[in-house]
BAZA-602456 format. One record per residue (C-alpha): residue number from 0; x, y, z. Coordinates in nm, 4 decimals, decimal comma. Layout:
N
SITE   vopa         c1         c2         c3
SITE    NUM          X          Y          Z
...
END
This chain:
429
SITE   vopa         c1         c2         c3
SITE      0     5,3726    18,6506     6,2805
SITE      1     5,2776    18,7988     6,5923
SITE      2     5,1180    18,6384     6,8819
SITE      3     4,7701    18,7278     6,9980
SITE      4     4,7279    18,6969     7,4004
SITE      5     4,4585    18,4052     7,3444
SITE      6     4,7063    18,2198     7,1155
SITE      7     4,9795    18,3150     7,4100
SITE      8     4,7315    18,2052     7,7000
SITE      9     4,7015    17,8711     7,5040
SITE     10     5,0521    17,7958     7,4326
SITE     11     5,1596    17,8860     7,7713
SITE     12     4,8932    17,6472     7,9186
SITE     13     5,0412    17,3909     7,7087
SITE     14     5,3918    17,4135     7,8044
SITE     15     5,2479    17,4644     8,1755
SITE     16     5,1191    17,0950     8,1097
SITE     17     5,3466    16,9467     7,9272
SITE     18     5,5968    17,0771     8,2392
SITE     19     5,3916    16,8929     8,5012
SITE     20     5,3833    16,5410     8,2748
SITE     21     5,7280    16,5373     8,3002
SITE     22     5,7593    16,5822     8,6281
SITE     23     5,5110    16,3191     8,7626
SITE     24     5,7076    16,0918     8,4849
SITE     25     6,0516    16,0916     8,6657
SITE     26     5,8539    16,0965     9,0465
SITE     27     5,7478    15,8015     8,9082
SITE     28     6,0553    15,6755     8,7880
SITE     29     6,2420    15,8310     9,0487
SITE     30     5,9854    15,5741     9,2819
SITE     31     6,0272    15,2743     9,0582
SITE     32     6,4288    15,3121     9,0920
SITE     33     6,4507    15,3662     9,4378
SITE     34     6,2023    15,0988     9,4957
SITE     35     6,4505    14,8679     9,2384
SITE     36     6,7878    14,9731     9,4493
SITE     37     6,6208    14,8803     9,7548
SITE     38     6,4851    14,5499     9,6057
SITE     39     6,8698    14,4859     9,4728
SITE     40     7,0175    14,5885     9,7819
SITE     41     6,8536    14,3798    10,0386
SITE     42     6,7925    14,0825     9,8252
SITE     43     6,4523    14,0901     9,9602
SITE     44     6,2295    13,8363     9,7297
SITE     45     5,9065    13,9735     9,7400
SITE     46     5,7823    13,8470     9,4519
SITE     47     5,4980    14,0559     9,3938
SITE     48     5,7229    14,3280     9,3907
SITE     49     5,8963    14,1696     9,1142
SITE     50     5,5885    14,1071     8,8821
SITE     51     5,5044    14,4691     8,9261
SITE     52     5,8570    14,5862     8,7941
SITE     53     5,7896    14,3361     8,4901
SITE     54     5,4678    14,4507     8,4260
SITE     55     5,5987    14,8152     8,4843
SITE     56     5,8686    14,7389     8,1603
SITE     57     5,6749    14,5953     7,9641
SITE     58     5,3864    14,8323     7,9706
SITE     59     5,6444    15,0834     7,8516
SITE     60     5,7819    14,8943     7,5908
SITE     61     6,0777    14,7533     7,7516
SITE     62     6,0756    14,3867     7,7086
SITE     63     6,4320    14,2669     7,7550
SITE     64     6,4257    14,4099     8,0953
SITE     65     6,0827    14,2881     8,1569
SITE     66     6,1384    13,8938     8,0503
SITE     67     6,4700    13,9595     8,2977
SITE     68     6,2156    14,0134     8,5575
SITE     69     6,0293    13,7225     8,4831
SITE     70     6,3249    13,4990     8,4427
SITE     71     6,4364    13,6139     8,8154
SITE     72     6,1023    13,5233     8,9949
SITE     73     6,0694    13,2183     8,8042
SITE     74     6,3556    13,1375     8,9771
SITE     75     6,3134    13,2628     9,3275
SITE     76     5,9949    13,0906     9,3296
SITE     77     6,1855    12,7888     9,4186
SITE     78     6,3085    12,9370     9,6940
SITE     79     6,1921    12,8888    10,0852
SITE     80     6,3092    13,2277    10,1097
SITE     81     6,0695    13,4303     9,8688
SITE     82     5,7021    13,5847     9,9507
SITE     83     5,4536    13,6655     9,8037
SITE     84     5,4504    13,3955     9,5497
SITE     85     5,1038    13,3107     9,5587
SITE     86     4,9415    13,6696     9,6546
SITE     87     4,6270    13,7724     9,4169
SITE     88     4,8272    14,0549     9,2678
SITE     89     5,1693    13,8338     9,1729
SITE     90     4,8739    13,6483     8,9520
SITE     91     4,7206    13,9466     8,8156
SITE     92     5,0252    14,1220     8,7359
SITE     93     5,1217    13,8377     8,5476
SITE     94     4,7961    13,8189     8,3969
SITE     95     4,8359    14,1399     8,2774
SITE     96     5,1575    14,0712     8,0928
SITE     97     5,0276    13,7268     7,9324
SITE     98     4,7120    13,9225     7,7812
SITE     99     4,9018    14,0168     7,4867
SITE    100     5,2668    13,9471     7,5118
SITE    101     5,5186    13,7227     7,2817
SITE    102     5,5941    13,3732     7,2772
SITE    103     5,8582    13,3736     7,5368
SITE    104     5,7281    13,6023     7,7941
SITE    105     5,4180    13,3694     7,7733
SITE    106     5,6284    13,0760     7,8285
SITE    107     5,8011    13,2374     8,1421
SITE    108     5,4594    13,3448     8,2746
SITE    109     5,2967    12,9839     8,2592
SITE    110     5,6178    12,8380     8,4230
SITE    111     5,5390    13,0543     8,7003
SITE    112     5,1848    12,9721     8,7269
SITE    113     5,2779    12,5894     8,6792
SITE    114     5,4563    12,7048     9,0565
SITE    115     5,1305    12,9019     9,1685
SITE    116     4,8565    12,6465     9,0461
SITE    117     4,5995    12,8609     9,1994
SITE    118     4,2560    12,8743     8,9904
SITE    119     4,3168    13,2274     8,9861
SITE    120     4,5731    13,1540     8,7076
SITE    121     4,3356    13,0932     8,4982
SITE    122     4,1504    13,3734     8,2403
SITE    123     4,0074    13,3818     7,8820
SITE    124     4,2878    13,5720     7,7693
SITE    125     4,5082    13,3440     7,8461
SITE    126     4,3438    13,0410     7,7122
SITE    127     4,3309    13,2868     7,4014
SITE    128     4,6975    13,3614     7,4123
SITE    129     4,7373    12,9773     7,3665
SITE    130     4,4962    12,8927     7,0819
SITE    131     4,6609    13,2062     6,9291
SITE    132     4,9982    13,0672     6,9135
SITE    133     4,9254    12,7061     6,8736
SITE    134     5,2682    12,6297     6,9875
SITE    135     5,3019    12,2658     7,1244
SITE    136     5,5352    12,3572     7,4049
SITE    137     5,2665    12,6017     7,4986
SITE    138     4,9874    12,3683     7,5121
SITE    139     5,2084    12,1489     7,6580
SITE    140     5,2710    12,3893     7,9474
SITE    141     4,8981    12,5356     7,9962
SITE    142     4,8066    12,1497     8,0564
SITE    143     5,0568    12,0702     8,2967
SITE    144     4,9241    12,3725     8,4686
SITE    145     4,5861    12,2578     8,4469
SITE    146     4,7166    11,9335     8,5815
SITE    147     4,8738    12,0985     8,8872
SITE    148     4,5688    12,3024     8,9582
SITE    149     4,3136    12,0182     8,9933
SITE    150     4,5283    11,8277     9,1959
SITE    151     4,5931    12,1040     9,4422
SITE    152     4,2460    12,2667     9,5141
SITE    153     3,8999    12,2058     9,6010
SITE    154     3,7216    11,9799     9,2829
SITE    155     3,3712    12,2019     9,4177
SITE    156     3,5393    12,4951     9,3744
SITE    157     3,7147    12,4164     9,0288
SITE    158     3,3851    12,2563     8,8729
SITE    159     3,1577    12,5005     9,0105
SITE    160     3,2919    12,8527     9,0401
SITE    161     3,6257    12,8413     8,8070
SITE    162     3,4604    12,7266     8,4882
SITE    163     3,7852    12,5095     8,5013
SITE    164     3,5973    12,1872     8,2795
SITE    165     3,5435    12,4446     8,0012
SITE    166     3,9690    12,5114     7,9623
SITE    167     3,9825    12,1463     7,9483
SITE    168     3,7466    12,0648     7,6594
SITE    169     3,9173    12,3976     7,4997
SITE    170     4,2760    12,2828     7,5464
SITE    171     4,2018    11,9188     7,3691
SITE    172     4,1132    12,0726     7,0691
SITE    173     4,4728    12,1802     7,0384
SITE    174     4,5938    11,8572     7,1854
SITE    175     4,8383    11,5636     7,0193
SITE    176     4,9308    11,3698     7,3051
SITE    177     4,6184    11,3006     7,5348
SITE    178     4,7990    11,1421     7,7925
SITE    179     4,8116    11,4002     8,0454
SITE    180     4,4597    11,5418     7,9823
SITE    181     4,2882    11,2062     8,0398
SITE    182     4,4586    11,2247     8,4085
SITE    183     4,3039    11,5087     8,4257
SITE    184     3,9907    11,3877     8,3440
SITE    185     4,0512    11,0984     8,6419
SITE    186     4,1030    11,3255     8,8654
SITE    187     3,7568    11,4941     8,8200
SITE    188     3,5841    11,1261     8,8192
SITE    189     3,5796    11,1936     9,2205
SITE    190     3,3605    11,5152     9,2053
SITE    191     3,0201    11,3861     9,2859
SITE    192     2,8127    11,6649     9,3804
SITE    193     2,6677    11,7427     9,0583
SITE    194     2,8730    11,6001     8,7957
SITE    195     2,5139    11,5452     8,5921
SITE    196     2,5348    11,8891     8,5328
SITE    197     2,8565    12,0106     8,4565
SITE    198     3,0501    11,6933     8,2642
SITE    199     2,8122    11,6965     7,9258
SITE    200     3,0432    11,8828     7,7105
SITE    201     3,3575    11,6675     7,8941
SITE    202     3,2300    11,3216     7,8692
SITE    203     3,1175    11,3833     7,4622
SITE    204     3,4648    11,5385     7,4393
SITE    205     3,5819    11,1820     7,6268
SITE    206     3,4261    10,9961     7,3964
SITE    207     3,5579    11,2236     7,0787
SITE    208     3,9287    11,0966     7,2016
SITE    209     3,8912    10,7423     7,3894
SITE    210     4,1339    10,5645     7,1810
SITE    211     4,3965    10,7558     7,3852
SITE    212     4,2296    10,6797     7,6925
SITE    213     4,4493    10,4005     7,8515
SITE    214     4,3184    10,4358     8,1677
SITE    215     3,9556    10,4599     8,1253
SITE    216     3,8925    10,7609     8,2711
SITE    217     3,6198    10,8462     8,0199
SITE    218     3,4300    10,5363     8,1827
SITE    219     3,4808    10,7135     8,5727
SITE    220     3,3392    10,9862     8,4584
SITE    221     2,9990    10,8326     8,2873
SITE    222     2,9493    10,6291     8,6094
SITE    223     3,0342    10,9338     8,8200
SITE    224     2,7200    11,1159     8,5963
SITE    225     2,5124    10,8183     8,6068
SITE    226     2,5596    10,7702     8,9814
SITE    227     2,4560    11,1260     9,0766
SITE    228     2,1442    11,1202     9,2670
SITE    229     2,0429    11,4964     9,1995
SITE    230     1,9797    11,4180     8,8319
SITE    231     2,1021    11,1132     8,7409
SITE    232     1,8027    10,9958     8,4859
SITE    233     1,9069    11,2884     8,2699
SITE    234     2,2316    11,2473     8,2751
SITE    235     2,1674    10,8350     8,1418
SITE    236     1,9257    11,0209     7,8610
SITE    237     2,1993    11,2158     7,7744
SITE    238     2,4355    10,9134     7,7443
SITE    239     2,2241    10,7501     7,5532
SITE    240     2,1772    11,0222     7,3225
SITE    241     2,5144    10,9789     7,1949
SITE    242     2,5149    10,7704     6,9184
SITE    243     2,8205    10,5379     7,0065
SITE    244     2,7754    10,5176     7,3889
SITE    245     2,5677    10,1559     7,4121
SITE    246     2,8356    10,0003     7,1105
SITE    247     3,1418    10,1790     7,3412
SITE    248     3,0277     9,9759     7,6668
SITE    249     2,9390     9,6828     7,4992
SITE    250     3,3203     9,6767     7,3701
SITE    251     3,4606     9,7105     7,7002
SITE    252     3,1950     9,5128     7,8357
SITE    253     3,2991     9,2455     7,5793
SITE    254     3,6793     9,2919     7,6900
SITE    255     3,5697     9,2225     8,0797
SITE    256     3,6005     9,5774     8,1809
SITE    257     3,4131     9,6102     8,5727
SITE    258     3,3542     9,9936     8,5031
SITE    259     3,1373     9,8819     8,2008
SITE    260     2,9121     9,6346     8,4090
SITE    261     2,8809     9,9061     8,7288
SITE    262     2,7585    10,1880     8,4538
SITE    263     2,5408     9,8724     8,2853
SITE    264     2,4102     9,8039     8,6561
SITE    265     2,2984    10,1434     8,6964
SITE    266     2,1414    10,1937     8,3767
SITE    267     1,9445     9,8901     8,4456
SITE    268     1,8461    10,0204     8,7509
SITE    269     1,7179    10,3240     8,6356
SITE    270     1,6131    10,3926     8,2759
SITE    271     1,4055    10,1567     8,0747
SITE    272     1,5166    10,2852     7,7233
SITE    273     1,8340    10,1949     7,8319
SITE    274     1,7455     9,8529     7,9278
SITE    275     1,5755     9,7889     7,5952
SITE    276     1,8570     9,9528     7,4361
SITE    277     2,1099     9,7550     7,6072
SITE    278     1,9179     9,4337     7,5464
SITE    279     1,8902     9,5336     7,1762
SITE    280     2,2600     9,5166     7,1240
SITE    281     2,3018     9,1082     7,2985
SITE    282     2,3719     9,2295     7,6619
SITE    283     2,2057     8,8927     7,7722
SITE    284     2,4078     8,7122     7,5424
SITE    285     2,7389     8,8827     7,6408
SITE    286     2,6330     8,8240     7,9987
SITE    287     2,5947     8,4797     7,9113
SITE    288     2,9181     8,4238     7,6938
SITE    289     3,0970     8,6154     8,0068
SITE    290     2,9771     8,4501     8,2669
SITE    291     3,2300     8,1842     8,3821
SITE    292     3,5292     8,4104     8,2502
SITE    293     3,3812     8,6620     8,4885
SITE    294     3,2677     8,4370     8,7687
SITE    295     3,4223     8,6670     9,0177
SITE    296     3,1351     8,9730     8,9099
SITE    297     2,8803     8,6412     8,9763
SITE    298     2,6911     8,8759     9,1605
SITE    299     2,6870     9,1364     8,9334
SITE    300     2,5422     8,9484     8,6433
SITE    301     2,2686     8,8108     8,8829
SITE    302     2,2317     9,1819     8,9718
SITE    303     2,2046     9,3118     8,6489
SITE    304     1,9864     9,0019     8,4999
SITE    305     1,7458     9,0400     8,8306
SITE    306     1,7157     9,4502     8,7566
SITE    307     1,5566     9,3407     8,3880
SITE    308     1,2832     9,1816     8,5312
SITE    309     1,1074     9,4499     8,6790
SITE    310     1,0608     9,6182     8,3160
SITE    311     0,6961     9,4684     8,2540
SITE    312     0,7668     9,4354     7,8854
SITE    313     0,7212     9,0574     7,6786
SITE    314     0,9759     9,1624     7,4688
SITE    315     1,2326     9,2524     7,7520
SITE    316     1,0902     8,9293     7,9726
SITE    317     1,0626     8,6868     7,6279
SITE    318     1,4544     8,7922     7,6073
SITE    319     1,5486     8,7149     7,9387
SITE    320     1,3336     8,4161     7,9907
SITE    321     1,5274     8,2281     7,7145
SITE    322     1,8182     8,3607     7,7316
SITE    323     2,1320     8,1635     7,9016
SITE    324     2,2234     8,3576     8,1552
SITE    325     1,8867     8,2772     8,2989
SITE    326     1,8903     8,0037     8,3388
SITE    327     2,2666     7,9305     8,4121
SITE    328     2,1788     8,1270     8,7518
SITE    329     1,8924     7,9185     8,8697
SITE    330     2,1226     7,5994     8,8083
SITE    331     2,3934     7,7092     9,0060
SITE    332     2,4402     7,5368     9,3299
SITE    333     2,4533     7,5702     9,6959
SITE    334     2,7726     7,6454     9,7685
SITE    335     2,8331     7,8558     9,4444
SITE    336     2,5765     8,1306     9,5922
SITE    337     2,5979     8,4019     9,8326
SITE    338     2,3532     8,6080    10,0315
SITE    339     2,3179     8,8720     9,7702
SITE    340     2,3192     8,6357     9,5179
SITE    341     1,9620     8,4615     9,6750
SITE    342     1,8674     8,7824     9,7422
SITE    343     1,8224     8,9117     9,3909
SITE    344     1,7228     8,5563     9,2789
SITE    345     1,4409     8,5645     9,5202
SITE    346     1,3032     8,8713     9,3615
SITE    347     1,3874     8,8078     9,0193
SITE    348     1,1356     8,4995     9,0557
SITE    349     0,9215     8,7265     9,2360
SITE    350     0,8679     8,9616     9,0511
SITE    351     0,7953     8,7076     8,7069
SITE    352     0,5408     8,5198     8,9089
SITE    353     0,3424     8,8398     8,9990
SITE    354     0,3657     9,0161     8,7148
SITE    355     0,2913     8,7458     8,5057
SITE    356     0,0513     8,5393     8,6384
SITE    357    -0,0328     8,3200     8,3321
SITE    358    -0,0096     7,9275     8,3272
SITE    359     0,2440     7,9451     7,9792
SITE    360     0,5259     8,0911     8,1880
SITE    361     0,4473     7,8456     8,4606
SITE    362     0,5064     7,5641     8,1964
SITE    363     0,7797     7,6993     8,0569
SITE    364     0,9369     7,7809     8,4338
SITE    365     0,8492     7,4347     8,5251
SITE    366     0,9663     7,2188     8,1924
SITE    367     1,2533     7,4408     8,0032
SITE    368     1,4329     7,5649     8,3303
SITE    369     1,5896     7,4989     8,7007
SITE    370     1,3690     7,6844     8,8622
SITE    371     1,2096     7,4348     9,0797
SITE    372     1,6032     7,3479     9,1776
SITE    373     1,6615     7,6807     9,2731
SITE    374     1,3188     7,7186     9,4179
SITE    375     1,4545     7,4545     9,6548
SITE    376     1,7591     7,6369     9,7663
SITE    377     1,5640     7,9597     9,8022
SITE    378     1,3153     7,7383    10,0826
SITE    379     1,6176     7,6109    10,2960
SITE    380     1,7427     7,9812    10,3272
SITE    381     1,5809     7,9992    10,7007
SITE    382     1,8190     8,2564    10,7993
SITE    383     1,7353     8,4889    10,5043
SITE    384     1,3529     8,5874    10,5718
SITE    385     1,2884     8,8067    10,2507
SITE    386     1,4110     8,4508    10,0466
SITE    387     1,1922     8,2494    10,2198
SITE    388     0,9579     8,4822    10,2119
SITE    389     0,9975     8,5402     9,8157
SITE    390     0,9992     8,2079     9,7749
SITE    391     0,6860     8,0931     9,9282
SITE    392     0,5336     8,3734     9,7528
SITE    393     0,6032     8,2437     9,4290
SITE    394     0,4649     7,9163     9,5263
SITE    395     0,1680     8,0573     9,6165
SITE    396     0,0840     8,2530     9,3568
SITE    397     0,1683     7,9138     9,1456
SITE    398    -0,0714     7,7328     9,3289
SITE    399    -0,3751     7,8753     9,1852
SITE    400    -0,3066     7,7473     8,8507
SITE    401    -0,4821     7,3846     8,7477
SITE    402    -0,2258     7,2899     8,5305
SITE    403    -0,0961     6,9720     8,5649
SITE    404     0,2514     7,0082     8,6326
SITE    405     0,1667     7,1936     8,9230
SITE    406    -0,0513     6,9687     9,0593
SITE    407     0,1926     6,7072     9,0866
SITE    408     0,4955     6,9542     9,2621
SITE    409     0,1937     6,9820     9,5002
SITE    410     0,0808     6,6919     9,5562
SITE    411     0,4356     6,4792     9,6158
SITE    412     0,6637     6,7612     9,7054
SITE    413     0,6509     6,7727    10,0908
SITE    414     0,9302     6,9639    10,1513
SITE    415     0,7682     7,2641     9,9824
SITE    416     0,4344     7,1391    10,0916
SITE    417     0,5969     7,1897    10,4545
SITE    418     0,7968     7,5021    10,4068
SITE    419     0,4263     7,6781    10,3022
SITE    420     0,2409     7,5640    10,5787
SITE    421     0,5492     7,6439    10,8040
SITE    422     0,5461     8,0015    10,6336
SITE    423     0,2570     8,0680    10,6803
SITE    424     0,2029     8,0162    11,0420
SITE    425     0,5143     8,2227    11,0828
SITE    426     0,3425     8,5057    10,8862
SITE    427    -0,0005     8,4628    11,0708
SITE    428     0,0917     8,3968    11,4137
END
């Protein structure tokens, strides 16, 4: 068969080609060796250099020579004497190789990122390369990184530009030891900027696992939402939401846990439906049943106990009214409160006497509780103006009734008969 020029044109154009593929082959290798000898004979530990040669063999197939590579940075990386370590390239190369490689390169590659623990270390990929495997010493290993990584950079910068809460609800579906990932979890409790936003999917994920949680890191991370002044109504409706959230504090709440009365506090403070909620499932009661266990949180219960009575609602004020807790506060004594502690009391009264200017809870003020005892203490508080103030206030407003029991604390009480008139010039002057 006989050539035609065309067909000879072609083939020599091929061949021409074929020629110059070669040749920029072994420039290239030519490069790569000389580049190797000098690496070799200097012993210079660049270790960039050396994750390009490993990506460099494995992207042609050699993968002995490449997880030799590997195996040698991992190790110089310990050294004072190496560079590059940490440069943006050392991560991608590495990257590169953990997008699709085998078990034991992957291994290698996280070690050295567990020496890195840059954010940059962390991609899709090679989350994917770990659900893909499912290999406990590779979970193992991609937490320990994740570990390393929050406790070495920025928590803004983590939470906010590296996605890095998202690995962590990822990873714990893989997880069967939850001891680490809870510290991680702790660690995040001090990022306050906007926690409301970005811990939703972490704290349900929290809650999915808290019988692991040993230290309570789950409950860090609800007050740290709670407490966030951005958006922190949303984040309580969110909280709520969740079916067991009110039963979960409760329990801890029940075991004298001081995270579970701070987040209670601040509920109190700010959401209604949580209130009602909370009241629903005995929080006066526990308060009550707790209190002298918990006599060092004194203040907290009178905090939390004051907060309820701003919610204008007779079932919420019916329930505090008669509950114990109530009333164990106004019989405490003297020397058993604080200046908080009349603080709050002052406008706990307060705010019952204005908002519910009605004779019945007069009577029932008057006859079924302490409050004229505490009433007392409140009036000797001299040094404490909004007490005294809070206090004559709710005398006042008392006074217009023409019930009998008032009558007579008017009529023989001079001390209080005094403090008004004493009050009131003050106020008037």
């Amino acid at each position: 068969m006989y050539l035609t020029a065309d067909s000879a044109l072609q083939l020599l154009h091929e061949k021409r080609n074929k020629f110059q593929v070669e040749i920029r082959r072994k420039r290239t290798e030519n490069t790569f060796q000389q580049k190797r000898a000098i690496f070799v004979q200097n012993k210079v530990w660049d270790l960039e250099l050396l994750a390009q040669y490993a990506l460099e063999f494995y992207n042609r197939g050699d993968l002995q020579e490449c997880e030799n590579y590997l195996i040698r940075l991992n190790e110089y990386a310990d050294s004072q004497y190496s560079a590059n370590l940490k440069s943006i390239n050392t991560i991608t190369f590495l990257g590169e190789i953990a997008t699709n490689c085998d078990y034991h390169i992957l291994a290698i590659v996280l070690s050295i990122y567990q020496k890195i623990y840059l954010p940059e270390c962390l991609n899709p990929y090679l989350l994917s390369q770990i659900q893909r495997f499912e290999n406990s010493e590779l979970i193992k290993q991609f937490v320990v990184l994740l570990h390393k990584i929050v406790k070495n950079n920025p928590l803004n910068h983590l939470v906010e530009q590296c996605d890095f809460v998202s690995y962590l609800v990822e990873i714990s579906l893989l997880l069967d030891n939850f001891e680490q990932w809870f510290k991680i979890v702790e660690v995040l409790g001090s990022y306050i900027k906007q926690p409301s936003y970005y811990f939703k999917k972490l704290v349900v994920t929290c809650i999915k696992f808290i019988e692991y949680d040993t230290d309570l890191a789950t409950f860090q991370i609800m007050l740290t939402m709670i407490s966030c002044e951005k958006d922190n109504k949303n984040s309580i409706n969110y909280l709520l939401a969740n079916a067991g959230f009110v039963d979960l504090i409760m329990d801890k709440l029940d075991k004298n846990m001081m995270l579970s009365i701070s987040i209670i506090s601040k509920i109190v403070e700010e959401s209604d439906e949580g209130t009602i909620l909370f009241i629903q499932h005995g929080l006066l009661k526990t308060l009550s049943n707790l209190y002298f266990e918990m006599r060092e949180n004194q203040t907290a219960f009178i905090y939390i106990t004051a907060n309820i009575c701003f919610l204008k609602n007779d079932y919420v004020i019916t329930e505090v009214l008669t509950s114990e807790i109530f009333n164990t506060i106004l019989a405490l004594d003297e020397q058993e409160l604080n200046k908080n502690d009349y603080i709050y009391i002052s406008q706990m009264l307060q705010q019952l006497i204005r908002k519910y200017s009605n004779e019945q809870l007069y009577r029932y003020l008057l006859n079924k509780t302490d409050y004229v005892y505490m009433l007392g203490h409140m009036m000797k508080q001299f040094e404490l103006r909004e007490v005294l103030q809070n206090a004559i206030s709710c005398v006042i407003h008392m006074a217009h009734s023409q019930s009998e029991e008032l009558a007579k604390l008017f009529r023989y009480d001079i001390n209080i008969i005094e403090q008004v008139f004493e009050f009131l010039n003050i106020k008037y002057d």
